[in-house]
C-alpha positions as CSV (number, residue, x, y, z in Angstrom):
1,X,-2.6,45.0,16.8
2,X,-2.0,45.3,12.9
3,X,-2.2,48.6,11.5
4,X,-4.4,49.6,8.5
5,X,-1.0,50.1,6.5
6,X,0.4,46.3,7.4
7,X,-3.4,45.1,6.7
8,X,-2.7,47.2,3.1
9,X,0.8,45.7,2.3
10,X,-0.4,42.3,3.1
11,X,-3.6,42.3,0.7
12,X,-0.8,43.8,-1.9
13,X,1.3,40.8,-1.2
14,X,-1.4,38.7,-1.6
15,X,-2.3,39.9,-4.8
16,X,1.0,39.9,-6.7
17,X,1.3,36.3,-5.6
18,X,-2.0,35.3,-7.3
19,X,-0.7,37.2,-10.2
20,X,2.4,35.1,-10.3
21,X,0.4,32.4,-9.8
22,X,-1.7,33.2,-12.7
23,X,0.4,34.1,-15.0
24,X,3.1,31.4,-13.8
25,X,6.2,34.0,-13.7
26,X,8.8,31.2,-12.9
27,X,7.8,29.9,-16.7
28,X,8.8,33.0,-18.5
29,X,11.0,33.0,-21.1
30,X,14.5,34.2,-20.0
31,X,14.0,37.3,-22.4
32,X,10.7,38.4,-21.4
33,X,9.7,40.6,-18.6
34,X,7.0,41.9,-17.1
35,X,5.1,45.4,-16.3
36,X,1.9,46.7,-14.6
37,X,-1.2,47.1,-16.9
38,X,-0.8,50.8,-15.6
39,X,2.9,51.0,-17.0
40,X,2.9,49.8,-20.6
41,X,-1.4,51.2,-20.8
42,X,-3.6,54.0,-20.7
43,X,-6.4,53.3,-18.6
44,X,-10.1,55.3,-19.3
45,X,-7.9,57.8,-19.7
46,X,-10.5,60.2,-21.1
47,X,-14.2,60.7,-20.2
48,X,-17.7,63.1,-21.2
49,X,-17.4,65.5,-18.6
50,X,-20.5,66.9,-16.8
51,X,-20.4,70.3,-18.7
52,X,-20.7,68.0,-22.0
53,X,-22.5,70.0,-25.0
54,X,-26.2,68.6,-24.1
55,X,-26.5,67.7,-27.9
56,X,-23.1,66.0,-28.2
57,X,-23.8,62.7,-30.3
58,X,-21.9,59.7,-30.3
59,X,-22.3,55.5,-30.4
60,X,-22.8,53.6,-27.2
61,X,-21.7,50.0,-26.4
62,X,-23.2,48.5,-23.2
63,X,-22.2,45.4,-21.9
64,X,-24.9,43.4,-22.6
65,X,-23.7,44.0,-26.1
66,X,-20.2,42.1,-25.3
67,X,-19.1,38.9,-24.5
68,X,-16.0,36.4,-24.5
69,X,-16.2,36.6,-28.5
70,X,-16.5,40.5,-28.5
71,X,-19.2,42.6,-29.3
72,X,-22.4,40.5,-30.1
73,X,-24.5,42.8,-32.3
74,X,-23.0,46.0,-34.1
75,X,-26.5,47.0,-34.9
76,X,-27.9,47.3,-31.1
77,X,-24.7,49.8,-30.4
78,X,-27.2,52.9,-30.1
79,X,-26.4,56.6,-31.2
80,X,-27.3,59.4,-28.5
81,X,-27.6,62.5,-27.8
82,X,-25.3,63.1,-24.4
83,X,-28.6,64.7,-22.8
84,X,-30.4,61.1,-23.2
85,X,-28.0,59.2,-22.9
86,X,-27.6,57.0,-19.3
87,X,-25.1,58.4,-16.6
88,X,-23.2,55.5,-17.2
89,X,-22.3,56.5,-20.6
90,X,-19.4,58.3,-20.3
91,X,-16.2,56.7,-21.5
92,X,-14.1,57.2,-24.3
93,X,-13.1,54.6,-26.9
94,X,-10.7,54.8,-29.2
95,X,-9.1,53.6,-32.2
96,X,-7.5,49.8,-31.0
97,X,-8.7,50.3,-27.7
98,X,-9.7,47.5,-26.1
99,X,-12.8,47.2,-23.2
100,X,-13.0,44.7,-20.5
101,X,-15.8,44.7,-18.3
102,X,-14.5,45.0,-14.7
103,X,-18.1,43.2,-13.1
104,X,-18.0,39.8,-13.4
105,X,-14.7,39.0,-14.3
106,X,-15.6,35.0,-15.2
107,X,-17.9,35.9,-17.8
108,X,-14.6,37.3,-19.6
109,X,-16.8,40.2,-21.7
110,X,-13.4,41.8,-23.8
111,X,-13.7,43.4,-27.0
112,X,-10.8,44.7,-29.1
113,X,-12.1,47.8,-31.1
114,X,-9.3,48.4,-34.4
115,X,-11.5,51.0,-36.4
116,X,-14.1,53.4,-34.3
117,X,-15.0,57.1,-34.7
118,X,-13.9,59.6,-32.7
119,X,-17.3,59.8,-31.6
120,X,-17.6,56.2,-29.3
121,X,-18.6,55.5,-25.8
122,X,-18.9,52.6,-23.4
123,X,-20.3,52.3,-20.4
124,X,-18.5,53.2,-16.9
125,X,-18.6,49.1,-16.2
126,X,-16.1,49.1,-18.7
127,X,-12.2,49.5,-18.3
128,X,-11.0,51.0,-21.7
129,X,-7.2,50.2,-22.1
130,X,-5.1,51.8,-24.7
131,X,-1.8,50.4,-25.2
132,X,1.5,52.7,-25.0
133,X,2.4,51.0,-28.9
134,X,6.4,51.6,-28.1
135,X,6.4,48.8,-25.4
136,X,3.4,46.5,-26.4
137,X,1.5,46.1,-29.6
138,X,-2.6,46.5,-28.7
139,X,-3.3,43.1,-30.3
140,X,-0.8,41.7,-27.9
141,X,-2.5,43.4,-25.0
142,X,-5.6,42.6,-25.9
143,X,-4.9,38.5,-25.9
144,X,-2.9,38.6,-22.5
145,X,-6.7,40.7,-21.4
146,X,-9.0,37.9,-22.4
147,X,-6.5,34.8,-21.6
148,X,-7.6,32.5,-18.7
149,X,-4.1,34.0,-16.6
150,X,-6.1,37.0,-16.7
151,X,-9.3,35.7,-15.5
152,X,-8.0,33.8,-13.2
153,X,-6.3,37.3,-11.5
154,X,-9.1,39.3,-11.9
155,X,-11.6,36.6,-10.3
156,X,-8.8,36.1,-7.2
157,X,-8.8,39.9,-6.5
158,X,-13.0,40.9,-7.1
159,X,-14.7,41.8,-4.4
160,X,-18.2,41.5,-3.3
161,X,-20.5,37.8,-4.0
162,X,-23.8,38.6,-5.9
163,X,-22.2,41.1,-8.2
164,X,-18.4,40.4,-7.8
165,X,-16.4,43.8,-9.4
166,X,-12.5,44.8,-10.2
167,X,-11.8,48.3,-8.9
168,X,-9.6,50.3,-10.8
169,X,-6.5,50.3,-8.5
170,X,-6.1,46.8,-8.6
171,X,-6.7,46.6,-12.3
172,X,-3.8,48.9,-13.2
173,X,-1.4,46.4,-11.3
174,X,-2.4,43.2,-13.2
175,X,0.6,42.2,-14.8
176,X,1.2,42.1,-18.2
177,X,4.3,39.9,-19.7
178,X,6.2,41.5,-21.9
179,X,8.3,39.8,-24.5
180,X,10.4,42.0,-27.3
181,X,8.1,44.2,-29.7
182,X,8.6,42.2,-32.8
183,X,7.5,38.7,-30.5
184,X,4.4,40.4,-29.8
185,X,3.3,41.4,-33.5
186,X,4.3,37.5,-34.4
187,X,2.1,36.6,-31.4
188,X,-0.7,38.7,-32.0
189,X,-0.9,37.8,-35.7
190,X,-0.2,34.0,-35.5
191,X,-3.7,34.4,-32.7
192,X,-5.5,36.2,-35.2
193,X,-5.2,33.8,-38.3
194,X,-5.8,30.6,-35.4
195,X,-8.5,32.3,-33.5
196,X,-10.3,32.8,-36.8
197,X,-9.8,29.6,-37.8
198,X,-11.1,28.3,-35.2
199,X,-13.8,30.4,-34.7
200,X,-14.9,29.7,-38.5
201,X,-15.0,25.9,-37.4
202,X,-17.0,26.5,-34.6
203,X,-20.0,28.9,-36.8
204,X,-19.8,25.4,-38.9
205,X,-20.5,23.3,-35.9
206,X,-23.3,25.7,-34.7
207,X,-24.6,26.2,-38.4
208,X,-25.0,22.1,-37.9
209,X,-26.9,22.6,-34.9
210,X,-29.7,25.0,-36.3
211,X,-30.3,22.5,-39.2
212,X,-30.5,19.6,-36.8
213,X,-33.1,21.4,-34.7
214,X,-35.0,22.2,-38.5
215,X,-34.9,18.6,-39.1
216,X,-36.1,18.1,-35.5
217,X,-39.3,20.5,-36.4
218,X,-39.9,19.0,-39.2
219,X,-39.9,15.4,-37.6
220,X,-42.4,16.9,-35.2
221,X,-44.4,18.7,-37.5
222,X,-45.5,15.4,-39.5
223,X,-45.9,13.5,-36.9
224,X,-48.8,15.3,-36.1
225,X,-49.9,17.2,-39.2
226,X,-52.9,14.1,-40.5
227,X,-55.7,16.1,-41.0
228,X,-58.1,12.9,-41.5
229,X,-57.4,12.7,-37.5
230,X,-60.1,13.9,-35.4
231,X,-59.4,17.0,-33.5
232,X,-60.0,17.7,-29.4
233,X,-59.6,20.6,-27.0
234,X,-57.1,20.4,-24.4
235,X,-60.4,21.0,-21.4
236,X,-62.0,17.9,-23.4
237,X,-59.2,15.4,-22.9
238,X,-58.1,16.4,-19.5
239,X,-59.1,16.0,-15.6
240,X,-56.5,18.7,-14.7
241,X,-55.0,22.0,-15.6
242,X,-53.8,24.2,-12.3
243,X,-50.5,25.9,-11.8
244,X,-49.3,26.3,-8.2
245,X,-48.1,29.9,-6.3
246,X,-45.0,31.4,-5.1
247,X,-45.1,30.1,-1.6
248,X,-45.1,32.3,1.1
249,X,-41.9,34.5,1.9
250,X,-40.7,34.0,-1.8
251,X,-36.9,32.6,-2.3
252,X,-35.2,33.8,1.2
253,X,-37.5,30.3,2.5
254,X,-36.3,28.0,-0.1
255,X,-34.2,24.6,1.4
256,X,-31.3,22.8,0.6
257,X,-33.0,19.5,0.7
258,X,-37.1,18.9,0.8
259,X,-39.5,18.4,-2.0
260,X,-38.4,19.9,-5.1
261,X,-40.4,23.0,-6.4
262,X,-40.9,23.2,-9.8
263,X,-40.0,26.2,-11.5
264,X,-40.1,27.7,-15.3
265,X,-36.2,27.5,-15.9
266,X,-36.4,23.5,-14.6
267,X,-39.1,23.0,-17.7
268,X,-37.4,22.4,-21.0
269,X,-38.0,20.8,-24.2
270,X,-35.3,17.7,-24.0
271,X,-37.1,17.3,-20.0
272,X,-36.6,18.3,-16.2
273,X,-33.3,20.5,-15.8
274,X,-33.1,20.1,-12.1
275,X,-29.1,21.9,-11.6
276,X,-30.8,24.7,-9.7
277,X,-34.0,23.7,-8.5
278,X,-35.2,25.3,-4.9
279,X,-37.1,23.1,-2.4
280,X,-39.7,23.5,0.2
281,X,-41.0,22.0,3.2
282,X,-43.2,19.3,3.4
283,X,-45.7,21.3,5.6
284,X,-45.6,23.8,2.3
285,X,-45.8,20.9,0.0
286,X,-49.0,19.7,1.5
287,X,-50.7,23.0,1.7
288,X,-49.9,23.7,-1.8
289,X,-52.3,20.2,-2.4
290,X,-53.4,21.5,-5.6
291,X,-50.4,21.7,-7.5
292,X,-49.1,19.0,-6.2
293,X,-47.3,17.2,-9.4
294,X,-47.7,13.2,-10.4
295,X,-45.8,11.0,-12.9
296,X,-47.0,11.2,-16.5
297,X,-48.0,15.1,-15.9
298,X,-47.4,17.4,-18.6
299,X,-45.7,20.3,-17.8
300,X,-45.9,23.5,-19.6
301,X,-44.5,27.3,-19.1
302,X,-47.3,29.7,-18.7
303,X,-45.3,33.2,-18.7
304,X,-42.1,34.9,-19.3
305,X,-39.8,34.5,-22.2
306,X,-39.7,30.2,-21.7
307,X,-43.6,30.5,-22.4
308,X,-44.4,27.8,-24.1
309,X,-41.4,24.9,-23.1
310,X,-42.9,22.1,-22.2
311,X,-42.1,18.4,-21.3
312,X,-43.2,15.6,-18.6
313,X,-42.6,13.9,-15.0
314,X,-41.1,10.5,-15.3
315,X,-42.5,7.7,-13.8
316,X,-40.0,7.6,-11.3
317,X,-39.7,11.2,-10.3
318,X,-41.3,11.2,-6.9
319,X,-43.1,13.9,-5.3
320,X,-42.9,17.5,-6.3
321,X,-44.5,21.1,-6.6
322,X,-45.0,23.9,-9.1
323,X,-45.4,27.8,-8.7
324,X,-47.4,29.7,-10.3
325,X,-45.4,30.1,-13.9
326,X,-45.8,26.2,-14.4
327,X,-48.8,24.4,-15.3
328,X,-49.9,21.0,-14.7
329,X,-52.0,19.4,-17.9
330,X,-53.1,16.2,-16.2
331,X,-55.0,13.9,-19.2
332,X,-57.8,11.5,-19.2
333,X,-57.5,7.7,-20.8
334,X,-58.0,8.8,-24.2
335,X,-54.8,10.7,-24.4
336,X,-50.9,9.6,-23.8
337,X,-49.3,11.8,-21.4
338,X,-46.1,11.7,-23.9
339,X,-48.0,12.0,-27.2
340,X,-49.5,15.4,-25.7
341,X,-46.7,16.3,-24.5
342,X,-44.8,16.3,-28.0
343,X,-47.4,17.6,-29.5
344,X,-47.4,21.1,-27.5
345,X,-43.8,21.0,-28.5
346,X,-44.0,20.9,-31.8
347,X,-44.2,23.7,-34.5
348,X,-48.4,23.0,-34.7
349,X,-48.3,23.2,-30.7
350,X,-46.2,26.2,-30.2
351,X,-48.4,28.0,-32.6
352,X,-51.2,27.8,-30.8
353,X,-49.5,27.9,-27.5
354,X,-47.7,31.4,-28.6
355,X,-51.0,32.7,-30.9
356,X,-53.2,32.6,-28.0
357,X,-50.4,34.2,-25.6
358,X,-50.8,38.2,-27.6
359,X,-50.2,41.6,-26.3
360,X,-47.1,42.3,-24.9
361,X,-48.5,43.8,-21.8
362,X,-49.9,40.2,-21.2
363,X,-48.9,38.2,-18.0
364,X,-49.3,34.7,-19.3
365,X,-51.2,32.0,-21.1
366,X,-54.6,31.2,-19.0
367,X,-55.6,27.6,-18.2
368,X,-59.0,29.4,-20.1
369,X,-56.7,29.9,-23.0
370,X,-54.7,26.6,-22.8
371,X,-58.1,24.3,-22.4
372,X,-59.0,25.8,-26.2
373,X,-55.7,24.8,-27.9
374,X,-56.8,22.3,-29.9
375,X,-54.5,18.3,-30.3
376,X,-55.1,15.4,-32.4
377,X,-56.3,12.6,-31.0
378,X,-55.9,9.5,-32.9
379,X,-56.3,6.3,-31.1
380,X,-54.6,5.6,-27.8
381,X,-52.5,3.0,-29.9
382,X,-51.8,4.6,-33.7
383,X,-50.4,7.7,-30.5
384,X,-48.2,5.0,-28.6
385,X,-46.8,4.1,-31.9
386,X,-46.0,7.5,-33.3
387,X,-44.5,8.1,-29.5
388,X,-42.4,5.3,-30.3
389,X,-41.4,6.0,-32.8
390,X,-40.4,9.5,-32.5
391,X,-38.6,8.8,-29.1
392,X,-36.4,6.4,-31.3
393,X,-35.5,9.6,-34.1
394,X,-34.9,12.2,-31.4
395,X,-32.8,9.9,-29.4
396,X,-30.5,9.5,-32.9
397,X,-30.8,13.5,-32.9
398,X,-30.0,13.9,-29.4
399,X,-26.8,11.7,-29.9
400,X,-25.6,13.7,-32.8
401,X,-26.4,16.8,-30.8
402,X,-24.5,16.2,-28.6
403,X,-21.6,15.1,-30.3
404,X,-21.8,18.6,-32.0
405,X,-21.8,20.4,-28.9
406,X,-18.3,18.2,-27.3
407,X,-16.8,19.4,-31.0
408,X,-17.5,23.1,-30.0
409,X,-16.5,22.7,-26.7
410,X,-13.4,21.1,-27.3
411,X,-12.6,24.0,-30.0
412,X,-14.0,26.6,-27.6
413,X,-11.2,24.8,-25.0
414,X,-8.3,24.6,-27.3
415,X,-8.5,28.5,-28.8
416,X,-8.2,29.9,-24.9
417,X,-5.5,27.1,-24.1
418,X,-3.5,29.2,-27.5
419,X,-4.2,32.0,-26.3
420,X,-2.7,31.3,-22.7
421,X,0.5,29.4,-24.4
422,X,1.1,31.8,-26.5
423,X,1.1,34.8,-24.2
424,X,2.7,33.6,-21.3
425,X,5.3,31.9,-23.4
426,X,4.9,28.2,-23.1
427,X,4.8,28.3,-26.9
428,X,6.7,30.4,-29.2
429,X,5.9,32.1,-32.3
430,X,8.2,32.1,-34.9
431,X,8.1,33.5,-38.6
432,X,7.7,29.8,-39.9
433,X,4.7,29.5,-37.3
434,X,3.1,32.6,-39.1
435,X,3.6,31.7,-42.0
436,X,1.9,28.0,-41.8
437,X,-0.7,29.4,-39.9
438,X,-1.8,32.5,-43.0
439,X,-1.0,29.6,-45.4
440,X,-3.7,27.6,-43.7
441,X,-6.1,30.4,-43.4
């Protein structure tokens, strides 16, 4: 029978061979070595005890506020008083510290932090790590913490499913390479000037994409804006407008396989997202008769923060349900499923759709409410032709979209391939490196 202290030294085993595994120790340069994070670091080395001054003050990053790039918004970091502030708020940051969430270690939420006050505190999800400067530079440390060898330990070693998390113990023994002192200030410079670069190229690419979707809202915006057109509400032009119910016993009776059910994060602008939609029985499907969903419905979010995404069911979509955050806008013969569609989409739909959803207490846009919105209804034809030719324009848009999108990916790809060559060795830095790379910047 193993003993709790075999069981022990074989999970240790098993660890520091995913570590060489992630960090590929047989392809380390002959004058590198490595150490334990808890060797060459400090880690949360100091907290706000419980006898803190009640009126102590100080800044407080959560991690919501932090992601792969760092912190998102400086302004949402709050300033408390230690009486109001959340239990979790209780380590200390210093200056070039840098804090690496240890919950889900794939979302990679690592922010290097060169300048803050004395005064600075992240949550307890955090790991704060303060490099010992004589054997590793912090810049250095913080690269090796966001690179994909990195993720790839911390994600072999968290535990738990739903909320997967690093404890501290096994933290302190990633391992960190270690080349000479002056390697590492190269490195660590060479990945700032690139990383910025790069990261400059990519605000281009997503400053592209917000003026696509303006020229997108504009498209949609005059081809609907003809005030000479006569003007209907939704109730008039309609035989349907139901949403459906959560069936019984919530998620825990959803299937694998059945008759898809609907939901508000399947319902988007560009259509049907169906990655992660739940199913239900066919003896559910038919008792939920009336929200039962047919090709050329219009679709449209009643509630929550997607209020107001809409789109339609193909012709070929088959059956399927809704619950109770989807509506189904079924229209008459004197309105095109698609033309109505685009028109709840566009700027002069969403403002009525979002207008007539006020209060923030609210729980959704009625099917009262949604009958009043008001839609142009130029004849069936002149609204074919305007479908036509809008699907034409936001199929050019979609194209370039998308081309947009593989640019950023492909950058967002090649910036954490550097960042694993560079500190695990595969490439080396050299003075002529830097200098190329500042000359560039």
């Amino acid at each position: 029978m193993n003993s709790p202290a075999m069981i022990r030294q074989i999970l240790d085993e098993v660890k520091i061979y995913m570590a060489g595994k992630a960090f590929d120790t047989n392809c380390l340069p002959l004058d590198w070595k490595f150490d334990r994070l808890k060797d060459v670091a400090l880690v949360n080395r100091t907290s706000l005890t419980a006898n803190t001054d009640p009126d102590y003050e100080f800044d407080y990053l959560e991690i919501s506020n932090v992601n792969y790039h760092g912190i998102i918004d400086h302004q949402a970091i709050e300033h408390l008083r230690y009486e109001d502030a959340p239990s979790r708020a209780r380590r200390r940051v210093g200056k070039n510290n840098t804090v690496i969430s240890s919950v889900r270690p794939n979302l990679q939420a690592v922010a290097f932090l060169p300048d803050v006050g004395q005064d600075f505190v992240c949550s307890t999800g955090f790991n704060v790590v303060q490099a010992r400067e004589i054997k590793h530079h912090p810049k250095f440390v913080y690269y090796t913490l966001i690179s994909e060898s990195a993720r790839q330990y911390f994600e072999s070693i968290a535990k738990g499913v739903g909320y997967p998390a690093i404890d501290e113990k096994d933290f302190n023994s990633l391992p960190l390479p270690l080349p000479p002192r002056p390697e590492q200030e190269r490195i660590a410079a060479f990945l700032d000037a690139s990383c910025a670069a790069i990261d400059a190229a990519v605000s281009a690419k997503q400053r592209q994409i917000e003026t696509l979707d303006s020229i997108v809202d504009a498209t949609l915006h005059k081809a609907f804006a003809n005030a000479e057109w006569p003007q209907e509400r939704i109730k008039d032009v309609t035989i349907k407008i139901g949403s459906g119910v959560t069936p019984e016993g919530g998620a825990a009776n959803y299937l694998n396989e059945g008759i898809p059910l609907l939901r508000s994060q399947n319902i988007h602008f560009d259509g049907l997202h169906l990655d992660d939609v739940a199913f239900i029985s066919e003896e559910t499907h038919a008792e939920m008769s009336n929200s039962q969903i047919k090709p050329r419905d219009v679709l449209l979010n009643i509630t929550g923060a997607s209020i107001g995404r809409c789109t339609y069911v193909p012709e070929n979509f088959g059956e399927g349900n809704v619950n109770q955050h989807v509506c189904i806008i079924r229209g008459n013969h004197q309105i095109d499923y698609r033309f109505l569609s685009s028109f709840l989409s566009s700027p002069i739909g969403q403002g009525q759709v979002l207008s007539s959803f006020t209060g923030a207490s609210r729980q959704g846009l009625s099917h009262i409410e949604l009958g009043l919105i008001s839609v142009p209804l130029p004849s069936i034809d002149v609204q074919r032709t305007i479908i036509a030719d809008l699907e034409r324009r936001m199929l050019q848009q979609k194209q370039i979209h998308g081309n947009i999108e593989s640019q950023i990916t492909t950058l967002t790809t090649f910036r954490k391939s550097l960042i694993y060559e560079c500190v695990t060795g595969q490439r080396r830095i050299m003075e002529s490196d830097l200098k190329k790379v500042k000359a560039y910047g």
